[in-house]
N, C-alpha and C positions, 0 to 999 in steps of 0.2 A: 697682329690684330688680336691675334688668342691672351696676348700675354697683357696688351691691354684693357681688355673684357672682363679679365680677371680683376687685375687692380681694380676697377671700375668696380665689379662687382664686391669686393672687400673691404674697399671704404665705404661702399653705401653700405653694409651691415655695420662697420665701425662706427661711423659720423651719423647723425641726424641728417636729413632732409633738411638743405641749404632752400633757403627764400629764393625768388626770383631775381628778387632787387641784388643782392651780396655777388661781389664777385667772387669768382672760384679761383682757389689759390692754393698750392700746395699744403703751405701750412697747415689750412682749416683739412687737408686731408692727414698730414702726421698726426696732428694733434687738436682732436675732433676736442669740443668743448662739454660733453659731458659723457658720463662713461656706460657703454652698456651693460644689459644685465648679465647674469654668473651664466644663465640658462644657455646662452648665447656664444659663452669659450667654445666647450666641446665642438661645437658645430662649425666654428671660425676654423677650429686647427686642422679639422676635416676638409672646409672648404679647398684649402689651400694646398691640400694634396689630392686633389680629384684634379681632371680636365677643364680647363677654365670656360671651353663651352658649354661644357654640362649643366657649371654654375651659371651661366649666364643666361641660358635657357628656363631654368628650373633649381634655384637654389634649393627649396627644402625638397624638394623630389629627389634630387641629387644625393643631396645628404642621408635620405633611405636607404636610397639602393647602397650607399657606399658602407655605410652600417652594416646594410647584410650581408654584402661581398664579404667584409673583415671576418662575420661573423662564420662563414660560409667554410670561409679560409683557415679558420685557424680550428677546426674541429677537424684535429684527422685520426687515422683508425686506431685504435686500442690497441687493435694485435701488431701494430708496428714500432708499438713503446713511446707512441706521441699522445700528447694531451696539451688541449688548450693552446698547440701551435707553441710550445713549450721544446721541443724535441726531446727525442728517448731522454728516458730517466737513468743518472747514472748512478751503478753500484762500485763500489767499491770493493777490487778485487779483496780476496779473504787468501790466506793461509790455512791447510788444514791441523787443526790440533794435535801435540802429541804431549807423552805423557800422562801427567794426574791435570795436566789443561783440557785433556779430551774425557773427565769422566763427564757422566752427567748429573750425577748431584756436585754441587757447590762444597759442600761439607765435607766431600772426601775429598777436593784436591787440598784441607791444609792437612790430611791426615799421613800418619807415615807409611814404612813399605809393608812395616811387621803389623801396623793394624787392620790394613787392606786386604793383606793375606788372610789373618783370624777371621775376619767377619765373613770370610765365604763359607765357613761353618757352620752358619744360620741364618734362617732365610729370615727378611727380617719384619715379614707381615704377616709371619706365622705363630699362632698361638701356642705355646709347648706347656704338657706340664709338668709338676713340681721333681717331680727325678731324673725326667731328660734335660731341664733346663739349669740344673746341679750340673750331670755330667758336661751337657756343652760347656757351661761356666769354666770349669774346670780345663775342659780339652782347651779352650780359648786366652789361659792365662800364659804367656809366655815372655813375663819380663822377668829383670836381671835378679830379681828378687819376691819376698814372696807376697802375692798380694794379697789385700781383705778382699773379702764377700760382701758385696752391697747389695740390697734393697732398697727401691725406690719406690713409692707408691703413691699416684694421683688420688687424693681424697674431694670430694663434695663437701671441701670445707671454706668457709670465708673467715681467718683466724681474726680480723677484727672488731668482730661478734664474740662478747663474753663467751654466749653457747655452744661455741663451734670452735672452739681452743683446745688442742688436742697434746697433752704433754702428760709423759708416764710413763715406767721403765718398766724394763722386763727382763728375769733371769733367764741365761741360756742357759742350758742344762748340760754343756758343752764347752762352756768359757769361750772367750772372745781368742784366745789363740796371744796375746802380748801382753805381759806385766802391765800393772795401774800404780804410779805412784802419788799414797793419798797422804792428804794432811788432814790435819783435825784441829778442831777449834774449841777449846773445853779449860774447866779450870777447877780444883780441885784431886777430890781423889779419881775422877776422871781421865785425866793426865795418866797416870799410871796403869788405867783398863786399857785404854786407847793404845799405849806403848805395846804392852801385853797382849792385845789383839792383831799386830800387825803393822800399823800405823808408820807411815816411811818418815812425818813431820807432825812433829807433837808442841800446840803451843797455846799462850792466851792474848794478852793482849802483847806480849812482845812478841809474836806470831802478829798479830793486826798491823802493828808497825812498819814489823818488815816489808811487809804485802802492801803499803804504803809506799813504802821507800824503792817499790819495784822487784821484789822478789815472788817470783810465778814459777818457779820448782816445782808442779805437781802438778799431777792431771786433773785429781777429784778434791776438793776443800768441803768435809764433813763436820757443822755443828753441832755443838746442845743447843737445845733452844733457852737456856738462861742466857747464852752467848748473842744472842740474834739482836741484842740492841747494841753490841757495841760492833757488830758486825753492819749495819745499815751503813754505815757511811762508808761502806768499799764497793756500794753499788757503781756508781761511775768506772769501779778499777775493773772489778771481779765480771759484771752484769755483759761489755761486748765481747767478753772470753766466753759467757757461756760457764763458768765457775760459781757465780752468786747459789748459796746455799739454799736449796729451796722443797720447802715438805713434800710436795707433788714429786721433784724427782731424786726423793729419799737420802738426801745428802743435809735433812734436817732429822735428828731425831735423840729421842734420851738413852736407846740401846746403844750406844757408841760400837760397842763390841759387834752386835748381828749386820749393823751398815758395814763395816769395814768388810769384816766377811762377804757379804754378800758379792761387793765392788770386786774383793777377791777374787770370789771366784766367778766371773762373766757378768753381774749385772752392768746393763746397759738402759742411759736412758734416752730418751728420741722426745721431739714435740714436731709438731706442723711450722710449717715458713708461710713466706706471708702471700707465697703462690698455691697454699694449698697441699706442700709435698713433704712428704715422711722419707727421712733418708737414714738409714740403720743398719750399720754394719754386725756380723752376723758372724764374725769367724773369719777363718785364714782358708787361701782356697787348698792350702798340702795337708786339709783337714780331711778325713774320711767323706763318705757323700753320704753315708748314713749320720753322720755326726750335722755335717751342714744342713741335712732336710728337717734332723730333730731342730737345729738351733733357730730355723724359718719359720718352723711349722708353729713354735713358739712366739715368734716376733707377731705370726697372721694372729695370735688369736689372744695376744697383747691389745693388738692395735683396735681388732673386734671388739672386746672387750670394756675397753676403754673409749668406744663411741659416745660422742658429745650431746647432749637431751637434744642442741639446736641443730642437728646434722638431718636435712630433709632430704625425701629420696633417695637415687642410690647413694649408698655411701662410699662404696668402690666407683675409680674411676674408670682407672689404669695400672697395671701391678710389671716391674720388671727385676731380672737378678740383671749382678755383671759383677769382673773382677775390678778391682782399682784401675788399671790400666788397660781392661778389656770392653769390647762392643756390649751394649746391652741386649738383653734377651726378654720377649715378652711374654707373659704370662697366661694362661687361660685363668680368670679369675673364678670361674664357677667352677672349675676341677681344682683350683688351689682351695677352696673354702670348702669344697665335701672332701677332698683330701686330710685338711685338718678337722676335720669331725670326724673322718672314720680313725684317724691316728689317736688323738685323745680319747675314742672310746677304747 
């Protein structure tokens, strides 16, 4: 009887209310003639798992209560790892890390054993300055050979602003620590100062040719400026080496003789990149630490010096030393900058 109360009750939510006249016939119960509304599923599929007298008694009452049983039901405690009648949530066992997999910065697991080591010789959110962070440099260089001394310095510049273009060289008083082999670009009795000065390649336009034809022999390529027009058309060659001759970082000029010299003996020239950063090596580090601090203390007050009209606010960002192959070490920049004032006095 239950189970025909049901059906009973399921077609009349399916089918229209049949006439009186119409006989009653299966079919018109499989296949009622017009369809009910969407509102109406949810509560069909429900019907049909409740107790068919329940429905029979009180279909939409029924359908309540059965809504909040479910509802009732599937909220269970937090502290048992259930949610939403979901069951605990599973994790997925782990392994514990070993190795450069268990450091906690990212950065050091692609680092090696011997740079792991060095960096525990400075702490690395420590400000130091300019003669304990020589010496660290120094204690911290331990490759197969000898490394440069690098300065890095974040500047408060945007270099693709005219006024904020920071490029200009500086003599170390100390030389660079490695040979420069220069060429020169000249023509006349030029030729023979240049020789006589030092000059490792001496030429004019069959010097331009070569340098065409792919010869980059030399570190420094030194102009006259009566040369500089037939020198423009090596920009493409010369300009992403960083060679193109250019007045600002004195690898243009009529003393042929005082540029070579100079390159001789340590000038070096630097500009900003296009993040803002000054990168200037500064010496070898099996140089004295009085020798390195002079060769710095010249690079800081290069750099001051040579500050761009359109450089707003601070101008310093962030100042750090380090070896070619060593951790960087950061700076206190307000004791590096009255450090170089009290030296230069």
């Amino acid at each position: 009887m239950a189970t025909a109360a049901a059906a009973t009750a399921s077609s009349s939510l399916l089918a229209p209310a049949a006439s009186s006249t119409a006989p009653a016939s299966s079919n018109a119960l499989l296949f009622p003639s017009s369809v009910p509304s969407l509102r109406a599923y949810p509560r069909l599929l429900l019907a049909f798992r409740r107790p068919a007298a329940a429905a029979v008694a009180d279909p939409q009452g029924a359908v309540l209560e059965e809504e909040a049983e479910v509802d009732q039901q599937g909220q269970y405690d937090d502290d048992d790892g259930y949610e939403g009648g979901r069951g605990p949530a599973f994790t997925a066992p782990t392994r514990p890390r070993t190795g450069k997999a268990a450091l906690l910065l990212k950065r050091d697991r692609t680092r090696s054993k011997r740079f792991l080591e060095i960096q525990k010789l400075r702490e690395s959110k420590k400000d130091y300055d300019v003669p304990t962070a020589i010496s660290l440099m120094k204690q911290m260089s331990s490759a197969k050979f000898v490394e440069s001394a690098e300065a890095h310095f974040r500047m408060n510049l945007d270099p693709k602003y005219n006024d904020q273009q920071l490029r200009a060289t500086v003599n170390l008083p100390k030389g660079t620590g490695q040979s420069v082999k220069i060429a020169v670009l000249t023509q006349g009795e030029k030729i023979d100062e240049a020789r006589a000065a030092g000059a490792d390649i001496v030429g004019g336009e069959d010097l331009i040719e070569q340098i065409k034809g792919g010869f980059m022999e030399f570190d420094k390529l030194i102009a006259s400026p009566d040369m500089m027009p037939k020198v423009a058309g090596l920009g493409k060659i010369l300009g992403p080496r960083g060679l193109m001759p250019n007045p600002k970082a004195g690898t243009v000029s009529s003393n042929i003789t005082q540029a070579i010299e100079e390159f001789k003996k340590g000038k070096v020239e630097y500009r900003v990149d296009k993040s803002g950063i000054v990168h200037i090596p500064f010496g070898k580090v099996d140089f004295p630490e009085e020798d390195l601090i002079a060769n710095f203390m010249s690079v800081v007050r290069s750099v001051e010096r040579n500050k761009p009209s359109g450089a707003k606010g601070i101008y310093w960002k962030t100042a750090y030393l380090c070896s070619s192959m060593g951790p960087s070490i950061k700076l206190n920049i307000k004791e590096m900058l009255d450090y170089g004032l009290e030296s230069s006095d």
